[in-house]
PQR file of N, CA, C, O and H, with PARSE charges and radii, in Angstrom:
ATOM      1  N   UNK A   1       0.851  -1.173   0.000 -0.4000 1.5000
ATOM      2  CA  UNK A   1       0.000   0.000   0.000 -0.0000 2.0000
ATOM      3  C   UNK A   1       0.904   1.245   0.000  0.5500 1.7000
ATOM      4  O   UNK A   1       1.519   1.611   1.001 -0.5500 1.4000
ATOM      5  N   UNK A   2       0.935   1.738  -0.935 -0.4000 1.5000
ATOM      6  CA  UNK A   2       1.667   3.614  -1.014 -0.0000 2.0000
ATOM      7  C   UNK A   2       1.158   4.472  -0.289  0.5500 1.7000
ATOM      8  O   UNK A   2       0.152   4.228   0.377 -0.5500 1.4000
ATOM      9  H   UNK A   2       0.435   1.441  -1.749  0.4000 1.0000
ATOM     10  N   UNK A   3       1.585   5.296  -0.287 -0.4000 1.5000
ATOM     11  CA  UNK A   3       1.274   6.426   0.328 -0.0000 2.0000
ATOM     12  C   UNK A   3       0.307   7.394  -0.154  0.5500 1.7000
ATOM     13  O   UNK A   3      -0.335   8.187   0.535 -0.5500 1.4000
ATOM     14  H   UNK A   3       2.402   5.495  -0.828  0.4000 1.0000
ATOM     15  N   UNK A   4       0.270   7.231  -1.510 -0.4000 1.5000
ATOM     16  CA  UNK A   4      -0.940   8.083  -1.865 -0.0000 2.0000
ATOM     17  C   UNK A   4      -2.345   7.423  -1.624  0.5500 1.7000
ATOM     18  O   UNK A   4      -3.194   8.101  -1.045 -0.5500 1.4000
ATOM     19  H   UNK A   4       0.791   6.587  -2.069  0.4000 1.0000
ATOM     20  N   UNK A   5      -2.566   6.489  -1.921 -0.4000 1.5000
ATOM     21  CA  UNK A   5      -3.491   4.969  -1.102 -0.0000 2.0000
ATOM     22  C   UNK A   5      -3.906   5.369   0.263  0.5500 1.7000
ATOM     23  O   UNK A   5      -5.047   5.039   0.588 -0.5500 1.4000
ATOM     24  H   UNK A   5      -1.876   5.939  -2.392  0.4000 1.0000
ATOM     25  N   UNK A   6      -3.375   5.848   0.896 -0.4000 1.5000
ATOM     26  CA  UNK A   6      -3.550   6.392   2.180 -0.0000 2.0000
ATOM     27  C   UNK A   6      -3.752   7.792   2.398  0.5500 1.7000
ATOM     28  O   UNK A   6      -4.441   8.300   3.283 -0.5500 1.4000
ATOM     29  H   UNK A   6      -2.449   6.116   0.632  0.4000 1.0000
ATOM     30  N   UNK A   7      -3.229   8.245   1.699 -0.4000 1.5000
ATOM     31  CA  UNK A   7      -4.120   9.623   1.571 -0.0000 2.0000
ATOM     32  C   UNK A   7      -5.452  10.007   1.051  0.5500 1.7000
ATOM     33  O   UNK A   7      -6.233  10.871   1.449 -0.5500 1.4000
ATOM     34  H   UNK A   7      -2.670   7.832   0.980  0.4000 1.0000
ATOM     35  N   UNK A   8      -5.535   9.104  -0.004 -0.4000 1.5000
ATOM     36  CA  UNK A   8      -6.986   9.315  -1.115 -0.0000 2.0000
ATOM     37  C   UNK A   8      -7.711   8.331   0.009  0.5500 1.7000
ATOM     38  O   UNK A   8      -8.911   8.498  -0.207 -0.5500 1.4000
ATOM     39  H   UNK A   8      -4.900   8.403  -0.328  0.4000 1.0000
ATOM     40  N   UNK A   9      -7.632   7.788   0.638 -0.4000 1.5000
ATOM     41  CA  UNK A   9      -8.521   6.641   1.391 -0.0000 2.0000
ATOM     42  C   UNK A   9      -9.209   7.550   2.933  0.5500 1.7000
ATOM     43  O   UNK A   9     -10.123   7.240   3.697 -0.5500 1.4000
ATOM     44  H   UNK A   9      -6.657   7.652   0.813  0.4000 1.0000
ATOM     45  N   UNK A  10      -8.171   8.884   2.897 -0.4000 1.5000
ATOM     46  CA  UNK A  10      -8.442   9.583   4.389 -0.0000 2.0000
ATOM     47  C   UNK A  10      -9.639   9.998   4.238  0.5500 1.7000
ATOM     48  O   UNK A  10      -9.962  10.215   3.070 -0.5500 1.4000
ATOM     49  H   UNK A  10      -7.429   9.136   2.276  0.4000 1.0000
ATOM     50  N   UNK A  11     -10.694  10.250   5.323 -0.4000 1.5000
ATOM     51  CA  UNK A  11     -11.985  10.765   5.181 -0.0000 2.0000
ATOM     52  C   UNK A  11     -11.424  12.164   5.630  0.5500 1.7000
ATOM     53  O   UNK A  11     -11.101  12.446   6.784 -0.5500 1.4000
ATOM     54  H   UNK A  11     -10.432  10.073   6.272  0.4000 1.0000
ATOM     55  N   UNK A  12     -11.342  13.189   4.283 -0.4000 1.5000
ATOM     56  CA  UNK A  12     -10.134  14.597   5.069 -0.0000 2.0000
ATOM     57  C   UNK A  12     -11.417  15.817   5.581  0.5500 1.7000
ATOM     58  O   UNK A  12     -11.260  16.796   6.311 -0.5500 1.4000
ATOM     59  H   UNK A  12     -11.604  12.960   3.346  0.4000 1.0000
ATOM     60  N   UNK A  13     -12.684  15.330   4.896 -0.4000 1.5000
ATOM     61  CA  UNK A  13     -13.733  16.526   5.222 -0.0000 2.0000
ATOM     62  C   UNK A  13     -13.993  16.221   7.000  0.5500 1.7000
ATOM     63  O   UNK A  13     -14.784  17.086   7.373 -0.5500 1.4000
ATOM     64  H   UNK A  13     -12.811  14.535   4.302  0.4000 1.0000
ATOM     65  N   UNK A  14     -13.786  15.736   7.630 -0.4000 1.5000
ATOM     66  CA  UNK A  14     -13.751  16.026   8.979 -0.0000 2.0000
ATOM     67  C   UNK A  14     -13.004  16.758   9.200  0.5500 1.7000
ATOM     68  O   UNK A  14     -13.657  17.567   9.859 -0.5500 1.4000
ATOM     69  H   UNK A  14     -13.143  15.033   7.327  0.4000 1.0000
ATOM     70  N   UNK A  15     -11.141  17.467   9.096 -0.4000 1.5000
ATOM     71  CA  UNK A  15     -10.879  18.095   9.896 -0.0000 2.0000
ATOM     72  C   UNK A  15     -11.404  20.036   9.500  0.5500 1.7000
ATOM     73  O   UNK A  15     -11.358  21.071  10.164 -0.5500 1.4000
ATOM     74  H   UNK A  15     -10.611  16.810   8.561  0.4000 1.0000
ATOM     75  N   UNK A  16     -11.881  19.679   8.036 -0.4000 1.5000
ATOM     76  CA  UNK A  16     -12.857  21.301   8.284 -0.0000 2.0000
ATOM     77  C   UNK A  16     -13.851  21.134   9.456  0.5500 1.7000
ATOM     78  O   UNK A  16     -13.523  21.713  10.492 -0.5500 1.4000
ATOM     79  H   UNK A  16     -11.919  18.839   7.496  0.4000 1.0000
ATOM     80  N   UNK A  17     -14.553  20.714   9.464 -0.4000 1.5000
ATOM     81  CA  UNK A  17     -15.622  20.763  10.333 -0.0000 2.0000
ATOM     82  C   UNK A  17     -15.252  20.684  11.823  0.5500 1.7000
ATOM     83  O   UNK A  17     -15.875  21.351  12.649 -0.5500 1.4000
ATOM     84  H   UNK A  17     -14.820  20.244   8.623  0.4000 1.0000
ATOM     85  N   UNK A  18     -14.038  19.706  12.238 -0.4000 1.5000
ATOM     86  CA  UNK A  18     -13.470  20.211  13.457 -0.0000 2.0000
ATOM     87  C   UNK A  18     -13.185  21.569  13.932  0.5500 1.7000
ATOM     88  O   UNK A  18     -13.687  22.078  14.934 -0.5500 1.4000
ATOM     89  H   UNK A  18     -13.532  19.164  11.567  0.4000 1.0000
ATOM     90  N   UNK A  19     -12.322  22.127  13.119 -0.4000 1.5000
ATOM     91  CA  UNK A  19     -12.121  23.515  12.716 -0.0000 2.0000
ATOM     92  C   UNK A  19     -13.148  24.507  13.296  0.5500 1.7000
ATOM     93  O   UNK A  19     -13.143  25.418  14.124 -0.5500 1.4000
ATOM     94  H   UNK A  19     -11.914  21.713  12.305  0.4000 1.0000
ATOM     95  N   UNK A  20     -14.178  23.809  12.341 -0.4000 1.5000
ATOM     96  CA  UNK A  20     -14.884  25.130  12.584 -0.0000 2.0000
ATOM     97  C   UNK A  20     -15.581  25.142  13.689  0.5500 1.7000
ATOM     98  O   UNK A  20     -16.027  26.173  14.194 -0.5500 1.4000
ATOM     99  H   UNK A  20     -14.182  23.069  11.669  0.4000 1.0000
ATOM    100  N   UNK A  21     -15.744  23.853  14.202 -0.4000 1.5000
ATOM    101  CA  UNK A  21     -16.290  23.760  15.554 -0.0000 2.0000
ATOM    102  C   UNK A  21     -15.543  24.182  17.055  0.5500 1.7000
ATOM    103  O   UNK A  21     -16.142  24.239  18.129 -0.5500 1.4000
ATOM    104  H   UNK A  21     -15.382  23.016  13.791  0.4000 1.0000
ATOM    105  N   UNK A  22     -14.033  24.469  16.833 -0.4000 1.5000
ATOM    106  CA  UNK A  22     -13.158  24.836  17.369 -0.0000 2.0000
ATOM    107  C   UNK A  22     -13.197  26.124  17.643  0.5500 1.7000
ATOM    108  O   UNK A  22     -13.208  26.576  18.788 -0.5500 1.4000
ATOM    109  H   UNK A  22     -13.547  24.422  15.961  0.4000 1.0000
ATOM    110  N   UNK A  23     -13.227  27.008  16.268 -0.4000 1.5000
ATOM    111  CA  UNK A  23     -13.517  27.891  15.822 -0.0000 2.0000
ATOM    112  C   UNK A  23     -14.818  28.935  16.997  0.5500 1.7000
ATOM    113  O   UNK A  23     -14.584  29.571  18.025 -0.5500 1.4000
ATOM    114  H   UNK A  23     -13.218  26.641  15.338  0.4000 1.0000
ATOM    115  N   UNK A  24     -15.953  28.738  16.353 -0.4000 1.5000
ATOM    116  CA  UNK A  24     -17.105  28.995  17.120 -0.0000 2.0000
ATOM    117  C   UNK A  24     -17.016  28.395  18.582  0.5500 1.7000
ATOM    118  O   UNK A  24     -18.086  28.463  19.187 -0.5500 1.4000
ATOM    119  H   UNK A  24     -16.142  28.221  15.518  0.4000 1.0000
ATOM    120  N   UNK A  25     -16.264  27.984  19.081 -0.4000 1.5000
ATOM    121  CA  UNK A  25     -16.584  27.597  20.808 -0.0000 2.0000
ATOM    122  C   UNK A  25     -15.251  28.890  21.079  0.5500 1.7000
ATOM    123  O   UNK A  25     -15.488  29.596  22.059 -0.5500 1.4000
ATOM    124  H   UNK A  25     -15.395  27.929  18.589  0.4000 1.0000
ATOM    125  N   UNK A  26     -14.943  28.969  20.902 -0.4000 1.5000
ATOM    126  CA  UNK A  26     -13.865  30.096  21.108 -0.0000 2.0000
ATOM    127  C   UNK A  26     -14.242  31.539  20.767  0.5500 1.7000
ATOM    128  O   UNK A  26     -14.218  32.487  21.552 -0.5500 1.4000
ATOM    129  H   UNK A  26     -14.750  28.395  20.106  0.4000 1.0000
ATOM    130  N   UNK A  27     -14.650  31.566  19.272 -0.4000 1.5000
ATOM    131  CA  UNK A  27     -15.491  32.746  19.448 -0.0000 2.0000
ATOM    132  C   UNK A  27     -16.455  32.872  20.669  0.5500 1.7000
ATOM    133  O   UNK A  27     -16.106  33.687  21.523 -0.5500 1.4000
ATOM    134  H   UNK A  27     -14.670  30.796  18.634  0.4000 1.0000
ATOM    135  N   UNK A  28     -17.505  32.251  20.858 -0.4000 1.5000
ATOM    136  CA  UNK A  28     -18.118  32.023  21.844 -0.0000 2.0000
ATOM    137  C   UNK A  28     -18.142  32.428  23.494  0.5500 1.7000
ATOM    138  O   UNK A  28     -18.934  32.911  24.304 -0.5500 1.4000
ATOM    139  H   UNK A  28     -17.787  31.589  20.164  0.4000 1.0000
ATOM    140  N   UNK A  29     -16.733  31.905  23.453 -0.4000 1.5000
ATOM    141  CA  UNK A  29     -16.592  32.243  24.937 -0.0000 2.0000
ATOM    142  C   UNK A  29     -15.856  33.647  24.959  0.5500 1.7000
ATOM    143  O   UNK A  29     -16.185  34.399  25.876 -0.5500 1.4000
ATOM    144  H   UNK A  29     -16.090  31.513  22.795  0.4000 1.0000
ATOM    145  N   UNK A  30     -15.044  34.023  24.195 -0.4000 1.5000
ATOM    146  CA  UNK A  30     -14.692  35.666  23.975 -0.0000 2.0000
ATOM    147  C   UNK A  30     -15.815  36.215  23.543  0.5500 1.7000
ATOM    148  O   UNK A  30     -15.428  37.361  23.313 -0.5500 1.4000
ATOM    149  H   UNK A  30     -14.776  33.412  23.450  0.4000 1.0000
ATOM    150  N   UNK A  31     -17.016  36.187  23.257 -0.4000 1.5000
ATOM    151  CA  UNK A  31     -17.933  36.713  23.365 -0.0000 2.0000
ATOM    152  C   UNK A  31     -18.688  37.276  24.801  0.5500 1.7000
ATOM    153  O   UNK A  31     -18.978  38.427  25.126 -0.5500 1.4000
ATOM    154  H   UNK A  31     -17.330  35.256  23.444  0.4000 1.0000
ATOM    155  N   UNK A  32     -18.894  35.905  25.561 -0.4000 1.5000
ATOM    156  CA  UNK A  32     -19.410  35.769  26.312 -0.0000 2.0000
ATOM    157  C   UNK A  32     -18.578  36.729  27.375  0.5500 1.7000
ATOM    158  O   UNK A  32     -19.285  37.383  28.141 -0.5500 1.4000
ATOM    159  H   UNK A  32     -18.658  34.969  25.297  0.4000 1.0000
ATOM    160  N   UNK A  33     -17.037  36.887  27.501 -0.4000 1.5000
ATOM    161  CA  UNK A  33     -16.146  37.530  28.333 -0.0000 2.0000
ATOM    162  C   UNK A  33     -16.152  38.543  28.166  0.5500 1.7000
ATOM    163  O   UNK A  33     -16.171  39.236  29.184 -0.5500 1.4000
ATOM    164  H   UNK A  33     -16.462  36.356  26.878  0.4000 1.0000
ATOM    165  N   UNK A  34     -16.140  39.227  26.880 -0.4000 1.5000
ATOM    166  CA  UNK A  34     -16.627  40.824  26.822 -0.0000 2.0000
ATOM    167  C   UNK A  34     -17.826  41.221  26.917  0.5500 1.7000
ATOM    168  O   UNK A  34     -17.860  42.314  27.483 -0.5500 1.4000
ATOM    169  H   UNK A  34     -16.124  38.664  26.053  0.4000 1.0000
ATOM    170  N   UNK A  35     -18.769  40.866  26.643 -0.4000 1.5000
ATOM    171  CA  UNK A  35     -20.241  41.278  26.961 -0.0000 2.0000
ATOM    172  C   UNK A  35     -20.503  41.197  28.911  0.5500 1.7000
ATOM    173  O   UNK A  35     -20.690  42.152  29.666 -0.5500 1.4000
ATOM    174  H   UNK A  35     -18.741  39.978  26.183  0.4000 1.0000
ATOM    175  N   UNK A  36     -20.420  39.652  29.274 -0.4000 1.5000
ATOM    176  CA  UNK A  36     -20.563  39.548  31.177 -0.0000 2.0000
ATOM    177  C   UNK A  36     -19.565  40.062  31.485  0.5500 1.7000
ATOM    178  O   UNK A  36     -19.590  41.153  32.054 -0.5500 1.4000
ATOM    179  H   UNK A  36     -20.268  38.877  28.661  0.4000 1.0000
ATOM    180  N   UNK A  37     -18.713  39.594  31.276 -0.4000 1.5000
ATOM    181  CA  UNK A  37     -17.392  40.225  32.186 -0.0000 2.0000
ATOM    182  C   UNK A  37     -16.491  41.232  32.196  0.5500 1.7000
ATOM    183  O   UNK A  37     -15.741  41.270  33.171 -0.5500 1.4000
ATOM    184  H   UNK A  37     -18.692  38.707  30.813  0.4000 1.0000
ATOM    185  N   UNK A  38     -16.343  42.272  31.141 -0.4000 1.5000
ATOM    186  CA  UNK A  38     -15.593  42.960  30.894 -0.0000 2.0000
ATOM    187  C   UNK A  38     -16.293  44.040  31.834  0.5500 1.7000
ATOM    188  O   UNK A  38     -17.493  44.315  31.805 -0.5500 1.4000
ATOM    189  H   UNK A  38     -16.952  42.240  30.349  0.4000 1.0000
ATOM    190  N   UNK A  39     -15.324  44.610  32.682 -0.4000 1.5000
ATOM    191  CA  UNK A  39     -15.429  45.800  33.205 -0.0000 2.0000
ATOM    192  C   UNK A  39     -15.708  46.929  32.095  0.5500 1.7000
ATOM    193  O   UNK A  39     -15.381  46.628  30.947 -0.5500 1.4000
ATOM    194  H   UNK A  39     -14.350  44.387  32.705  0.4000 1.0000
ATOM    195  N   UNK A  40     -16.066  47.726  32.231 -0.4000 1.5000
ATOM    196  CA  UNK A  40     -16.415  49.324  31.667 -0.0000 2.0000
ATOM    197  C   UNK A  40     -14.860  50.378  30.930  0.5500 1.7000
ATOM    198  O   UNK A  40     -14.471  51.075  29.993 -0.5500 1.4000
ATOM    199  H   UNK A  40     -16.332  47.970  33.163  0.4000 1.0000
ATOM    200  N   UNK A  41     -14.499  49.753  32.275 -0.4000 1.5000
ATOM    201  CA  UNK A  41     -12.987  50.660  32.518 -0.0000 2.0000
ATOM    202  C   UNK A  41     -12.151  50.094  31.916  0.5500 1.7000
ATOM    203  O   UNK A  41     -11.284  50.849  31.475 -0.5500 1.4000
ATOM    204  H   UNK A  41     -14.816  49.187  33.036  0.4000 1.0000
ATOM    205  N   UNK A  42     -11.984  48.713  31.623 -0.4000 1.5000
ATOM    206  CA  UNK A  42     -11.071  47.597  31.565 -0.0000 2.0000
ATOM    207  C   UNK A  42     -11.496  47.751  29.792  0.5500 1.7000
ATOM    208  O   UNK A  42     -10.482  47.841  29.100 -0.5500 1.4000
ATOM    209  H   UNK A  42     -12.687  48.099  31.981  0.4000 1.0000
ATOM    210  N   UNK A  43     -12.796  47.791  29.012 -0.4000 1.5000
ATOM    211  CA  UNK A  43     -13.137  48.349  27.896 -0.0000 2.0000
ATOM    212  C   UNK A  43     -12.781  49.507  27.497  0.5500 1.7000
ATOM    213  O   UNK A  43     -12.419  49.523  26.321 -0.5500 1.4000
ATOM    214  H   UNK A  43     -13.620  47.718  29.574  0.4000 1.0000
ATOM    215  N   UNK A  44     -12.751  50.374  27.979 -0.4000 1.5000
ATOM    216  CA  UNK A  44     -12.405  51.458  27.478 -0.0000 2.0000
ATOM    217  C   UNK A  44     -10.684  51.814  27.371  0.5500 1.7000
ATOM    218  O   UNK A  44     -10.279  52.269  26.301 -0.5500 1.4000
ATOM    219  H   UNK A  44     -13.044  50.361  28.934  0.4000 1.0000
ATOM    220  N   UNK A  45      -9.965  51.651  28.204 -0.4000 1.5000
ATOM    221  CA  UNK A  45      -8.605  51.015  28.382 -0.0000 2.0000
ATOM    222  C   UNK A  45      -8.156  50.409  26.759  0.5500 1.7000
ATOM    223  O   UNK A  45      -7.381  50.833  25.901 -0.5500 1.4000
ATOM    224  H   UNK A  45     -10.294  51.281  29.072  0.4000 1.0000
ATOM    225  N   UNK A  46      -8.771  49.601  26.816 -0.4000 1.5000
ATOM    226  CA  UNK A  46      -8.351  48.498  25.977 -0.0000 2.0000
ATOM    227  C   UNK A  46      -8.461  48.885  24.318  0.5500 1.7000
ATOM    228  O   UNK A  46      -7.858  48.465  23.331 -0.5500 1.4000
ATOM    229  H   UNK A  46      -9.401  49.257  27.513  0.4000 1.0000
ATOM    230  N   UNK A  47      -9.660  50.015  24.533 -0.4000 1.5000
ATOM    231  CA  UNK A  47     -10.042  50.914  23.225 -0.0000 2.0000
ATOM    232  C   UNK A  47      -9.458  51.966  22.675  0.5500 1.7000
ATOM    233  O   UNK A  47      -9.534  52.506  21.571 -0.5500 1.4000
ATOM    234  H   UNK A  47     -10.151  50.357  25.335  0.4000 1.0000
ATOM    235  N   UNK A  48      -8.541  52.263  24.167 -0.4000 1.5000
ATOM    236  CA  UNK A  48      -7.408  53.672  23.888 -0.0000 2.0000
ATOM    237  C   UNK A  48      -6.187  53.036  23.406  0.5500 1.7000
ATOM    238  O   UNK A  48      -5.413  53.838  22.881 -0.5500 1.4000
ATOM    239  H   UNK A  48      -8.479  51.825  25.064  0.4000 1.0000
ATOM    240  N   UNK A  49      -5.738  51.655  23.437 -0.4000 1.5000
ATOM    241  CA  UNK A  49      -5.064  51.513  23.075 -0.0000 2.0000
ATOM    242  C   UNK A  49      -3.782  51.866  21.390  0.5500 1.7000
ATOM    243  O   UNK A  49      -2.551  51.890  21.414 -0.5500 1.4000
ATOM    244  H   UNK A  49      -6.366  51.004  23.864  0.4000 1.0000
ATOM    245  N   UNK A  50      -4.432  52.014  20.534 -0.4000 1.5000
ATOM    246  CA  UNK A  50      -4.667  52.189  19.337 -0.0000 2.0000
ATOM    247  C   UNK A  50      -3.674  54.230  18.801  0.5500 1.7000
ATOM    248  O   UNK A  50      -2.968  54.701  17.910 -0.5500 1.4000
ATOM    249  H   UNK A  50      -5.432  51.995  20.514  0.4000 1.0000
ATOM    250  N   UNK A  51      -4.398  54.697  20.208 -0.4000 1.5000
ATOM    251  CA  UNK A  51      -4.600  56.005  20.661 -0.0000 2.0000
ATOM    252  C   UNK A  51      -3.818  56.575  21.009  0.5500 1.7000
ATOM    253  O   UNK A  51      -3.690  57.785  20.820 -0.5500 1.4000
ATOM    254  H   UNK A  51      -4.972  54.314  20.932  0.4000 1.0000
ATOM    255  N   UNK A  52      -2.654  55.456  21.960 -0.4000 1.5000
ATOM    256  CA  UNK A  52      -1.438  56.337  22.725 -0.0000 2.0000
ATOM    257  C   UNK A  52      -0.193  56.113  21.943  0.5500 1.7000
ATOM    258  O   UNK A  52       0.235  55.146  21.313 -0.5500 1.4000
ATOM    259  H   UNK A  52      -2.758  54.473  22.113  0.4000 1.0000
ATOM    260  N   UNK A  53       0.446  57.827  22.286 -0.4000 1.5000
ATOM    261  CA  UNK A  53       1.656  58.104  21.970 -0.0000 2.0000
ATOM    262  C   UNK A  53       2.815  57.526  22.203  0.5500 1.7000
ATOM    263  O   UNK A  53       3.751  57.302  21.436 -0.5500 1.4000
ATOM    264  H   UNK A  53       0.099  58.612  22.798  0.4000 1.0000
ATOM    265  N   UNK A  54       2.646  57.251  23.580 -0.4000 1.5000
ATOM    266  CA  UNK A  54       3.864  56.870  24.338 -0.0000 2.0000
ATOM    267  C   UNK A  54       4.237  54.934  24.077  0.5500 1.7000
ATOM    268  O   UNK A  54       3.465  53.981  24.170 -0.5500 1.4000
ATOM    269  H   UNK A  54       1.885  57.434  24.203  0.4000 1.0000
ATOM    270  N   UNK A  55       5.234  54.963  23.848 -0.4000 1.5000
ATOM    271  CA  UNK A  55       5.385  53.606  23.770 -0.0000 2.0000
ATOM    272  C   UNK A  55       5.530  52.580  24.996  0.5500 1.7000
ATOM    273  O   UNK A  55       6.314  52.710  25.936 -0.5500 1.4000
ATOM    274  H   UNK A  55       5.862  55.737  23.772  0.4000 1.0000
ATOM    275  N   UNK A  56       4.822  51.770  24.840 -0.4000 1.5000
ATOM    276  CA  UNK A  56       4.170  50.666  26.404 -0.0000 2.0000
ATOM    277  C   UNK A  56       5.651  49.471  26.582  0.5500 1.7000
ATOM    278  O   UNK A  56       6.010  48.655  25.733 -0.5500 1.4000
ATOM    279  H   UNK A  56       4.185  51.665  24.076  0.4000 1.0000
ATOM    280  N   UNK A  57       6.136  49.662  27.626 -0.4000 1.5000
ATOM    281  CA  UNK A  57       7.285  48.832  27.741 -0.0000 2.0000
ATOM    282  C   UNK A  57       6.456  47.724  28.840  0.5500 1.7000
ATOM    283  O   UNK A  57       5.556  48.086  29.597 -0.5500 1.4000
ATOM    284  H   UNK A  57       5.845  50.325  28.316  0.4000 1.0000
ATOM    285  N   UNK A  58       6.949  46.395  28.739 -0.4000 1.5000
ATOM    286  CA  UNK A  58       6.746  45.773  29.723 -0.0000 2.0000
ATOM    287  C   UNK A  58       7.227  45.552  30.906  0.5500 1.7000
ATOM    288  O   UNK A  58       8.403  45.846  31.118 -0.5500 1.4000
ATOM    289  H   UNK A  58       7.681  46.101  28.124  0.4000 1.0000
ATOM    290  N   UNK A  59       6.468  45.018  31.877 -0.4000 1.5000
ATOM    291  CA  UNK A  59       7.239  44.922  33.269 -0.0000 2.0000
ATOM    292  C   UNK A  59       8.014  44.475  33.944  0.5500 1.7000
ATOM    293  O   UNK A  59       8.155  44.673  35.151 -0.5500 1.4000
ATOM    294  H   UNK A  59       5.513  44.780  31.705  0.4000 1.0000
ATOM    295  N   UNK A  60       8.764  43.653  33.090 -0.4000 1.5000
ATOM    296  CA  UNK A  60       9.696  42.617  33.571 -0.0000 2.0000
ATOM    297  C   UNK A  60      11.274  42.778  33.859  0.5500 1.7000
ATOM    298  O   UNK A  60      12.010  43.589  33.298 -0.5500 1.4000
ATOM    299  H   UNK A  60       8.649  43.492  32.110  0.4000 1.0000
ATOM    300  N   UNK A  61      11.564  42.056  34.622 -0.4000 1.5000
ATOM    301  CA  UNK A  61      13.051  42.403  35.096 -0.0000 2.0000
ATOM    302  C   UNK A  61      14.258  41.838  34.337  0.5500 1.7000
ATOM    303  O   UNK A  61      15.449  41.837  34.649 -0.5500 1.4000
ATOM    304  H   UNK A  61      10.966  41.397  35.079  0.4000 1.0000
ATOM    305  N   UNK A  62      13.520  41.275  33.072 -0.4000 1.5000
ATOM    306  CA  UNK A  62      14.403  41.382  32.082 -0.0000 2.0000
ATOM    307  C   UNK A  62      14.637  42.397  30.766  0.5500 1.7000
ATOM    308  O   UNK A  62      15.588  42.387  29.985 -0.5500 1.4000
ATOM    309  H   UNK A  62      12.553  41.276  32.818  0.4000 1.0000
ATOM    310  N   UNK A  63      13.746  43.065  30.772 -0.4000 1.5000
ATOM    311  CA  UNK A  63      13.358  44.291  30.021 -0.0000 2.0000
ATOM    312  C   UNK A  63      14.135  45.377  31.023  0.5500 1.7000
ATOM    313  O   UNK A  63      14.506  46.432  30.508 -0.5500 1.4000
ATOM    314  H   UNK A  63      12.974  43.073  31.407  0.4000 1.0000
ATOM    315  N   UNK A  64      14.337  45.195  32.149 -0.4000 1.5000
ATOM    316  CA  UNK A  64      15.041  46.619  32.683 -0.0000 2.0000
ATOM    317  C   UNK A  64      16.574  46.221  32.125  0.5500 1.7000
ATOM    318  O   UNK A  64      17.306  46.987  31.499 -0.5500 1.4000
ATOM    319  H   UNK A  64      14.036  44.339  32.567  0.4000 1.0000
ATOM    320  N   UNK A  65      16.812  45.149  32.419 -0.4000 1.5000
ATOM    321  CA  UNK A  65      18.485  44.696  32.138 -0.0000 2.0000
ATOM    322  C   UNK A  65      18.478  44.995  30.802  0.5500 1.7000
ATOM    323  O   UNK A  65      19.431  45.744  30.585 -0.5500 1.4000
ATOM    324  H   UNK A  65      16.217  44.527  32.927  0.4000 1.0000
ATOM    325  N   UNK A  66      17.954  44.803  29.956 -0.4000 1.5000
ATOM    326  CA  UNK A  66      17.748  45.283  28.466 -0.0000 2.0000
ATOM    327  C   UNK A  66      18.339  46.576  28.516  0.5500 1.7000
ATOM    328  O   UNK A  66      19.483  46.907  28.202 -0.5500 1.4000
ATOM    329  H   UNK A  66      17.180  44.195  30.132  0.4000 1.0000
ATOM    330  N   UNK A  67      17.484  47.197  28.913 -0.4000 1.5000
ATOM    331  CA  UNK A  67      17.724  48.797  28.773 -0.0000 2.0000
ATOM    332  C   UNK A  67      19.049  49.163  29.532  0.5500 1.7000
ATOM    333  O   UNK A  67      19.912  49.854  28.991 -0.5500 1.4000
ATOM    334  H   UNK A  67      16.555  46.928  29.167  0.4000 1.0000
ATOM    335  N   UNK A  68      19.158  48.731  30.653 -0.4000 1.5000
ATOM    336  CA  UNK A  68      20.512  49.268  31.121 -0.0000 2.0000
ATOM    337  C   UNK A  68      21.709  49.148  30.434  0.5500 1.7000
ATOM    338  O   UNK A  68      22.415  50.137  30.239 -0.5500 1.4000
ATOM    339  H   UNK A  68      18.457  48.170  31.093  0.4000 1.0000
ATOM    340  N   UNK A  69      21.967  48.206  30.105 -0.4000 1.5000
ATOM    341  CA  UNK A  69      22.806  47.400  29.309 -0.0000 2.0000
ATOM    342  C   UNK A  69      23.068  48.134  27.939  0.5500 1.7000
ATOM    343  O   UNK A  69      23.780  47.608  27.083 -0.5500 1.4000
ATOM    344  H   UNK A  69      21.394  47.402  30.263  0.4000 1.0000
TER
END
């Protein structure tokens, strides 16, 4: 049996449909997290982003050694 034998034999239309079922449960729950749960503040924050000048460094104590260095 070759290898192409085994490919043409795969039932391949399942892994779309996994996909997309993957897909939509994930949309889903990031749905669900910004609509219940998202704070107001924590939204609006998140909307200025886009907005600011200043460039956002992270907090880590390897990012300071970065810079010193």
């Amino acid at each position: 049996m070759s290898l192409s034998d085994l490919i043409g034999n795969m039932d391949l239309a399942a892994y779309p449909k996994a996909a997309m079922v993957i897909f939509i449960g994930v949309f889903l729950l990031i749905l669900y997290r910004v609509i219940f749960k998202m704070k107001k503040e924590e939204a609006r924050d998140a909307a200025m982003i886009p907005m600011m000048d200043s460039v956002v460094t992270p907090n880590t104590q390897s990012a300071s050694k970065e810079t010193v260095a």
